[in-house]
RODO-2510 file (C-alpha; in nm, 4 decimals, decimal comma):
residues 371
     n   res          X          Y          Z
     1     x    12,9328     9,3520    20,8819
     2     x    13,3186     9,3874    21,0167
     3     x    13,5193     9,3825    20,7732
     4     x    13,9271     9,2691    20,7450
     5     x    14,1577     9,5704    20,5291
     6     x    14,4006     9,3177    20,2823
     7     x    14,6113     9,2091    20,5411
     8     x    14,7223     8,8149    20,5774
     9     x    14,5356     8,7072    20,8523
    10     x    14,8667     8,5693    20,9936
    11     x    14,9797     8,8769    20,9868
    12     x    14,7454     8,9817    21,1946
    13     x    14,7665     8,6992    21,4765
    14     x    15,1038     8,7817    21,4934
    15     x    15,0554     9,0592    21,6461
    16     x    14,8049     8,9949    21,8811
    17     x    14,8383     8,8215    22,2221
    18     x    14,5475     8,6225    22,4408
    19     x    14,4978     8,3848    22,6976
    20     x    14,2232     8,1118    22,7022
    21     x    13,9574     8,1463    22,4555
    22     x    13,6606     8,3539    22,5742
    23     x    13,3376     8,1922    22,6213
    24     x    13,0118     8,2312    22,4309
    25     x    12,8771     8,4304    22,7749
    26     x    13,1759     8,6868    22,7747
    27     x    13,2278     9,0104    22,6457
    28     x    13,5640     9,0313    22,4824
    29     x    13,7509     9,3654    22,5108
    30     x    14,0808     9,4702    22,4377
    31     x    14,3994     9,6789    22,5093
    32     x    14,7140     9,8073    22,2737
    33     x    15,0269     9,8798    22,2455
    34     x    15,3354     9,8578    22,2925
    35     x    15,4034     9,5569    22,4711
    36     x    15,7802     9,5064    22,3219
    37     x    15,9998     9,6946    22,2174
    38     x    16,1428    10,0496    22,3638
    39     x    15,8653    10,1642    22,4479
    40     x    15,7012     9,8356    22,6097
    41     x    15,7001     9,9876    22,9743
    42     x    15,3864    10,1604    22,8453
    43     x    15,2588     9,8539    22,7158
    44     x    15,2794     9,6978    23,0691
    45     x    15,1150    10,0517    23,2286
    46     x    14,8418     9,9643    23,0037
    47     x    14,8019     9,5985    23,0372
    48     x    14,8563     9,6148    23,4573
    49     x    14,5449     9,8815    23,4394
    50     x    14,3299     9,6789    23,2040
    51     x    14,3306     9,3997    23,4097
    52     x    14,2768     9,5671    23,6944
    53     x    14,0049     9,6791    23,5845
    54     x    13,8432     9,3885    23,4327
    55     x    13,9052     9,2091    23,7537
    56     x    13,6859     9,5282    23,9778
    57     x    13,4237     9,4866    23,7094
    58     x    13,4292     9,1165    23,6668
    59     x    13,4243     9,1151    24,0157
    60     x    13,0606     9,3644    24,0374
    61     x    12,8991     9,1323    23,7878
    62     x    13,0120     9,2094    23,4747
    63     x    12,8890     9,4459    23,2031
    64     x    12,5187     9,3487    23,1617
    65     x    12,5549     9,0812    23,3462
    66     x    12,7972     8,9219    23,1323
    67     x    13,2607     8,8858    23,2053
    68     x    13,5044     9,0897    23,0143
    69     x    13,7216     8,8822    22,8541
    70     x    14,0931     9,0484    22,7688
    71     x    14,2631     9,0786    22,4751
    72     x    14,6286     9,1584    22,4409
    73     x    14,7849     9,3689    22,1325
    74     x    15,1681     9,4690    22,0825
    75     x    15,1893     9,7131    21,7982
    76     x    15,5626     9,8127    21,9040
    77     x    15,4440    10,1862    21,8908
    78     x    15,5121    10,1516    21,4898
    79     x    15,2286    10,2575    21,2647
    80     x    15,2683     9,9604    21,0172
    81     x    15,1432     9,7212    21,2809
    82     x    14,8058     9,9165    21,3629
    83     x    14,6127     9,7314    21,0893
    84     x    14,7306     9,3971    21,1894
    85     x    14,6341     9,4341    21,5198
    86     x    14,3347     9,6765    21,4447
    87     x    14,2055     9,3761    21,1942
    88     x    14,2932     9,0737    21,4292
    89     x    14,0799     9,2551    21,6964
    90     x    13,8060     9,2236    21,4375
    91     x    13,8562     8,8542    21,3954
    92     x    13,8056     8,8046    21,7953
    93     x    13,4475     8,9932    21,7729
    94     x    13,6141     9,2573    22,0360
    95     x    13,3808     9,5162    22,1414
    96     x    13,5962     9,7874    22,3042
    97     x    13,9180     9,8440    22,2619
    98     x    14,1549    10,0712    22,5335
    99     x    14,4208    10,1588    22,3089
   100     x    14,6288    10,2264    22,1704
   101     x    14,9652    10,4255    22,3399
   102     x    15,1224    10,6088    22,0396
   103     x    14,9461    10,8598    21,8077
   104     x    15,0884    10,7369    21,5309
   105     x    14,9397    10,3706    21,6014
   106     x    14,5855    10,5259    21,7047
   107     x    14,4858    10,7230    21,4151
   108     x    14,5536    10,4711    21,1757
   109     x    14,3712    10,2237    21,3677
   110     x    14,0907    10,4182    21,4370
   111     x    13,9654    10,3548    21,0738
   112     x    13,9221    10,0061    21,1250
   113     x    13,7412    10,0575    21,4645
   114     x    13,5044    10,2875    21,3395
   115     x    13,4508    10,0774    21,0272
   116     x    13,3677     9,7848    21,2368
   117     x    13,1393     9,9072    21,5220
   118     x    13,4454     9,8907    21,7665
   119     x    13,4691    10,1870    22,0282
   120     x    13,7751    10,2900    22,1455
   121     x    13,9126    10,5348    22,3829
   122     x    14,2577    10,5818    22,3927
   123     x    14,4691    10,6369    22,7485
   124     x    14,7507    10,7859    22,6045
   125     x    14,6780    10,9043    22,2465
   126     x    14,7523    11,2968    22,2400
   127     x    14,7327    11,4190    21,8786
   128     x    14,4449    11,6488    21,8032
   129     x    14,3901    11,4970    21,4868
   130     x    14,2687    11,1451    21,6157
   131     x    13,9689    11,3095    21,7565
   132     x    13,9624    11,5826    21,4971
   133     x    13,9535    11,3654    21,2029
   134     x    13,6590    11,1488    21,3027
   135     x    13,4509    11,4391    21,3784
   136     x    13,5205    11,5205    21,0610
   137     x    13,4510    11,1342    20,9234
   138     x    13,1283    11,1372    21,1244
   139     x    13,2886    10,8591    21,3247
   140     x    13,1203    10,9262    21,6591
   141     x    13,2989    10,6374    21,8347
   142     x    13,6589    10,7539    21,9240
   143     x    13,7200    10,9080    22,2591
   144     x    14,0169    10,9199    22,4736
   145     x    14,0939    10,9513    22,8898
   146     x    14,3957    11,1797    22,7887
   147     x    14,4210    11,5271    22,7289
   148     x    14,5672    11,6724    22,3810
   149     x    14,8825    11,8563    22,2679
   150     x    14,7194    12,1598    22,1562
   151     x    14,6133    12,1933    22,5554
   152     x    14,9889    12,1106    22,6611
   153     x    15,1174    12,2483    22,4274
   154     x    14,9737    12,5770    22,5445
   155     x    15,1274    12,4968    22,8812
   156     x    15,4704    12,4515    22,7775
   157     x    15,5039    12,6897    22,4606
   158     x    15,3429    13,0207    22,7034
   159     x    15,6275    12,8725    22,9852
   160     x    15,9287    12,8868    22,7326
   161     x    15,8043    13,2621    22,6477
   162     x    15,7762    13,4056    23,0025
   163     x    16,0197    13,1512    23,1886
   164     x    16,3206    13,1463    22,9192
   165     x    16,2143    13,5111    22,7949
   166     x    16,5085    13,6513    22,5869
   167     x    16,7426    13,2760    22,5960
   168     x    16,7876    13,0888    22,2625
   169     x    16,5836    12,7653    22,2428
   170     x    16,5859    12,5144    22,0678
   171     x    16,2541    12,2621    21,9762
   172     x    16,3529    11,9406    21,8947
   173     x    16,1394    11,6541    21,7854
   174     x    16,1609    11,3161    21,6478
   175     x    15,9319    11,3046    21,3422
   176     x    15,6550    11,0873    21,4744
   177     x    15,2834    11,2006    21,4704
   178     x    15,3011    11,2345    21,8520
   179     x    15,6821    11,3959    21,9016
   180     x    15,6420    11,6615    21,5901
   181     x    15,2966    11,7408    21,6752
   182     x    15,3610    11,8494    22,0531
   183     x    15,6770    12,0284    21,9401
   184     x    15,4689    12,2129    21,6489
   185     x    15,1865    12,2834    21,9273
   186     x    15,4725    12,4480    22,1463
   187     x    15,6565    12,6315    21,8973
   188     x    15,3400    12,7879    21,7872
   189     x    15,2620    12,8751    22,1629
   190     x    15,5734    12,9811    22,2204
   191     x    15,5775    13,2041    21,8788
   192     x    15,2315    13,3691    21,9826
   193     x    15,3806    13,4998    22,3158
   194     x    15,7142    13,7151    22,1807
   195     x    15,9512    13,4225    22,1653
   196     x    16,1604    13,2887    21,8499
   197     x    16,3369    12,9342    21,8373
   198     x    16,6437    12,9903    21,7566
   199     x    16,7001    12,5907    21,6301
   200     x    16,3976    12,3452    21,4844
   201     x    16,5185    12,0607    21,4041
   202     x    16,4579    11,6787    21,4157
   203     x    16,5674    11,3309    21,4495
   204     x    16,4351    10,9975    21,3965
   205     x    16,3007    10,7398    21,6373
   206     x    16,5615    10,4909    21,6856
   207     x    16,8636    10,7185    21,6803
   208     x    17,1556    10,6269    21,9503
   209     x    17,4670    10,8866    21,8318
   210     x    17,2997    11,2661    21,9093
   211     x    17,7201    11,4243    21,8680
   212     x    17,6295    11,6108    21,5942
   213     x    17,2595    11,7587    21,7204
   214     x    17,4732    11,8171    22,0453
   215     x    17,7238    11,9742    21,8472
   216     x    17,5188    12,1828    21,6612
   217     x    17,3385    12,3172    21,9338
   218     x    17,6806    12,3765    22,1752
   219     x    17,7796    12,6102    21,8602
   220     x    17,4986    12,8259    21,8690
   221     x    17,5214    12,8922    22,2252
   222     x    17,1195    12,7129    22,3128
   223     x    17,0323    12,7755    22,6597
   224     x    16,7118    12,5992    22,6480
   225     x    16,5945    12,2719    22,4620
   226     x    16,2687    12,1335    22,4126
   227     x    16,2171    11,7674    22,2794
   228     x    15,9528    11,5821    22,1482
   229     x    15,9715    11,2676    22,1838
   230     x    15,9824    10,9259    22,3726
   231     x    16,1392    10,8082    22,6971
   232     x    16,3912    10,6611    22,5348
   233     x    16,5536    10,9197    22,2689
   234     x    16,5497    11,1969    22,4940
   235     x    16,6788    11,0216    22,7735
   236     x    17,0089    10,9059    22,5337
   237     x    16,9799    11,2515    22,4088
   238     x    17,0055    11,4325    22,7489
   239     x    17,3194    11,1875    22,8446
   240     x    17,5062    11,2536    22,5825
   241     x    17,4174    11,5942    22,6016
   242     x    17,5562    11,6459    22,9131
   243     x    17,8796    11,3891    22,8415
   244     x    17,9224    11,6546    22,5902
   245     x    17,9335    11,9470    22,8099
   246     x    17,6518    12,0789    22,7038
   247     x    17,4407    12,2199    22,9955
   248     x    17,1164    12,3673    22,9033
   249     x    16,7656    12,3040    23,0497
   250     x    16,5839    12,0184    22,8709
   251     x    16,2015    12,0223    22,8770
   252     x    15,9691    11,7885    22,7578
   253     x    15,6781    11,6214    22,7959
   254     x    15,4007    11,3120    22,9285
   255     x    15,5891    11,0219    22,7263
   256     x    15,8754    11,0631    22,9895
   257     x    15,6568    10,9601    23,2783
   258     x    15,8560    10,6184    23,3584
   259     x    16,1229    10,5633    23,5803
   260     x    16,2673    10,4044    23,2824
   261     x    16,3801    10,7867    23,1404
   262     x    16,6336    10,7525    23,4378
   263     x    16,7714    10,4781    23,3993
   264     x    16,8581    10,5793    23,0870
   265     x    16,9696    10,9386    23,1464
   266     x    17,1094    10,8341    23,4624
   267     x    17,2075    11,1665    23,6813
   268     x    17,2385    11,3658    23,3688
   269     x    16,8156    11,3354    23,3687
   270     x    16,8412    11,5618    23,6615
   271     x    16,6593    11,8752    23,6474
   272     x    16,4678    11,7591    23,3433
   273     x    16,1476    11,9588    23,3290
   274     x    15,8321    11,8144    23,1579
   275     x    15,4152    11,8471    23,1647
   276     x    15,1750    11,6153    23,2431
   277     x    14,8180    11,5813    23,3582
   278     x    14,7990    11,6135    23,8259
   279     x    14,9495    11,2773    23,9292
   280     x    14,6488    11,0651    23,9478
   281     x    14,8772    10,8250    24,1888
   282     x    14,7778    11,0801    24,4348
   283     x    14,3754    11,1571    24,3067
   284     x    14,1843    11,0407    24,6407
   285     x    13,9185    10,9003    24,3973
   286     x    14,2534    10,6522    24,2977
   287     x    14,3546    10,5422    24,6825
   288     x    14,2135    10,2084    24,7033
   289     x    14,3068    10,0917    24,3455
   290     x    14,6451    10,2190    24,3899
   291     x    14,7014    10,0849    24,7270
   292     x    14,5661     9,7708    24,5525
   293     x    14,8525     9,7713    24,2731
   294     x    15,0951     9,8611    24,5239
   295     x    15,0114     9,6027    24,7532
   296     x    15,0671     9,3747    24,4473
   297     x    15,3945     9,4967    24,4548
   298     x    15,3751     9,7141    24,0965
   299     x    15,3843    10,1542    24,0888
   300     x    15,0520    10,2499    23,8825
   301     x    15,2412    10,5190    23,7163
   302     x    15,2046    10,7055    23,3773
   303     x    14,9181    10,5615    23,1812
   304     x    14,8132    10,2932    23,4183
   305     x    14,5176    10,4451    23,5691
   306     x    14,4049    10,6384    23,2284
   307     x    14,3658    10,2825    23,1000
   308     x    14,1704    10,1824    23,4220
   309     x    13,9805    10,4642    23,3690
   310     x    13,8835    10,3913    22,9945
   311     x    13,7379    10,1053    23,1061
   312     x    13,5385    10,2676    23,3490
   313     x    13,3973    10,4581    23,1140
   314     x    13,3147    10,1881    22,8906
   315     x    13,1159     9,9621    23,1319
   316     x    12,9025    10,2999    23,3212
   317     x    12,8594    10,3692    22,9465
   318     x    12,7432    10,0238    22,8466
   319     x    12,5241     9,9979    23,1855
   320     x    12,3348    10,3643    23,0250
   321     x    12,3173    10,2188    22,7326
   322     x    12,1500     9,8596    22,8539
   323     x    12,4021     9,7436    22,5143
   324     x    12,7578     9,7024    22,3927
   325     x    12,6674     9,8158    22,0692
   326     x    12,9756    10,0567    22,0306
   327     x    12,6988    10,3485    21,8634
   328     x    12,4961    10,3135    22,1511
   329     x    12,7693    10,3011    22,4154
   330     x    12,8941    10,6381    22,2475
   331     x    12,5856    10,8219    22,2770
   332     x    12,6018    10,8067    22,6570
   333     x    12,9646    10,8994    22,6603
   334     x    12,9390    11,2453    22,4537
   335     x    12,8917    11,5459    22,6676
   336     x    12,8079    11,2953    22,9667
   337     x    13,0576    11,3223    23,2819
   338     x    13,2024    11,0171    23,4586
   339     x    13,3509    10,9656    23,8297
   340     x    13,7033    10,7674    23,7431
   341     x    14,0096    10,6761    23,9027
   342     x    14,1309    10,9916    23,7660
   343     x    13,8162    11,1970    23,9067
   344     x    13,5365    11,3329    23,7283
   345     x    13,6151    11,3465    23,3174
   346     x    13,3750    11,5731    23,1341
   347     x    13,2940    11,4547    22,7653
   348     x    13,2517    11,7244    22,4666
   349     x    13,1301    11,6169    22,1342
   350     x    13,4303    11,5590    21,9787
   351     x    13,4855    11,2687    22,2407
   352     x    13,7662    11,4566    22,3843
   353     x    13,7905    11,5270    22,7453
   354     x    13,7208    11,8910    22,8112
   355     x    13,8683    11,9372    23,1445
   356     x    14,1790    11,8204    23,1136
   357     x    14,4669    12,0297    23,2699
   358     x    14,8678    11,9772    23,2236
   359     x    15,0980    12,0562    23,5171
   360     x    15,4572    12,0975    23,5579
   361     x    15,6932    11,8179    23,7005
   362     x    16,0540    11,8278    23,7577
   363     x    16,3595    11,5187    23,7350
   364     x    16,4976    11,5138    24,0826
   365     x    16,7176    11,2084    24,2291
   366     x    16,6065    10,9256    23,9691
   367     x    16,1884    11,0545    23,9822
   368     x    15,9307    11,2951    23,8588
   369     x    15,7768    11,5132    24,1491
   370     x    15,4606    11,7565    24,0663
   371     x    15,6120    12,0941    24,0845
***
């Protein structure tokens, strides 16, 4: 039986956004995230790619013969709205659910996926413990297209060590499950090759006035900072920064993969060095689906594609499975491989995807090139 945690049920429909009602023939699936808010460009990455991807399948028949039917869900990237939406999900029988963009939102929601038959497989979701924490639940129906932070953060933290070997650093992050966990996977990185921070500090999502962390920072002479956080802190944080006179390098990481960081940095974004997975805008298994967005006049960038992908996924899944039943669907996803938009992701038992690589890009004239 699916059952609803004590929310009001208006609560829940608050949060969640659909077109027509689906018929008694369709399959109805989901994405969230953030679709307002700061962070809703990722909202629209995921809802462009979802479609998408419903219309290719849809298209092809269906999943076992039957439509996907979308459903929307804005959780604002803000961990008190992952039940609503998690529970209103429930209400409208969905089966899958690609979603949802911040950590913080995931984990929470994961509970009420795996209490309710629901599989999900996150796009952008990079904490270790989502995955971690249902192996150790016995939830065997959480997966993601996305790598982790304790793989990037390997990346970045070794980097700092051999790159900025000797300079004083500082690791910033913004206290969410997703910023502080990728700067704590750095800093330990960083630690095990030779090199101390010489700041660790934090501030909290929402901030606009950074003078005193600038301040701070300008005082003890930091030639290198590292942030952890979203598109929109560090870009105010790197303008001010630099309206401040403060010059060092910034680094960062995959939530900054909008064109949206520039335009609020502006110029002072320039140089800006951050990881993320190979730019699967250029994957040849991705031409004809991105020429297809592009032709539709819309850049498949960041998270797009990973949510195109976890789709995918799903329906090959579902087509192994000859069900929808989210168990069954999961047993043909763990330690099974899959040909994506994003090429070929290979599935451990943890529902984690265990080739997943992080390369370095750099800020240069308002966009992010692969370096």
């Amino acid at each position: 039986m699916r059952k609803i945690s004590g929310f009001l049920m208006a609560a829940a429909a608050a949060v969640a956004l659909s077109a027509a009602p689906a018929s008694a023939q369709d399959l109805v699936v989901a994405t969230a995230g953030p679709m307002t808010g700061s962070d809703a460009v990722f909202g629209e990455q995921m809802k462009r790619g979802a479609e998408m991807a419903i219309k290719h399948i849809n298209d092809k028949g269906g999943v076992l013969g039957k439509k996907l039917k979308l459903e929307l869900g804005d959780d604002q990237c803000e961990p008190k709205q992952a039940l609503p939406v998690a529970n209103s999900f429930v209400q409208k029988k969905v089966i899958f659910v690609a979603g949802h963009y911040c950590s913080g939102v995931s984990i929470p929601a994961s509970a009420v996926y795996a209490e309710n038959n629901i599989l999900q497989i996150t796009p952008a979701s990079t904490n270790p413990r989502l995955t971690d924490e249902a192996k150790t639940k016995g939830w065997k129906t959480v997966f993601r297209t996305c790598g982790r932070d304790d793989i990037q953060g390997v990346v970045a933290g070794k980097y700092l060590a051999e790159k900025y070997k000797g300079k004083k650093i500082a690791i910033l992050h913004d206290k969410s499950p997703y910023g502080q966990g990728i700067a704590e996977e750095v800093r330990k990185n960083m630690n095990a090759a030779g090199q101390k921070e010489a700041i660790w500090d934090s501030f909290s999502r929402g901030d606009k006035d950074y003078t005193a962390l600038v301040s701070k920072m300008k005082q003890q002479a930091i030639e290198v900072v590292y942030v952890g956080s979203y598109h929109t802190e560090t870009g105010l944080l790197v303008k001010q920064s630099r309206e401040q006179g403060f010059g060092a390098q910034f680094v960062s990481e995959d939530a900054l993969v909008t064109d949206e960081f520039w335009k609020i940095s502006g110029p002072a974004g320039e140089g800006l060095l951050m990881t993320f997975a190979p730019d699967p805008v250029s994957n040849p298994a991705a031409k004809a689906v991105v020429d297809e967005f592009k032709k539709g006049g819309y850049n498949p960038e960041g998270y797009t594609l990973y949510t195109y992908a976890a789709f995918q996924v799903f329906a090959e899944a579902a087509k192994k499975a000859n069900s929808t039943d989210a168990q069954k669907v999961a047993a043909q996803i763990r330690g099974k491989t899959f040909e994506t938009v994003l090429g070929t992701l290979i599935y451990d038992d943890k529902g984690d995807v265990s080739n997943s690589v992080y390369v370095w890009y750099i800020w240069k004239n308002g966009k992010y090139q692969q370096m």
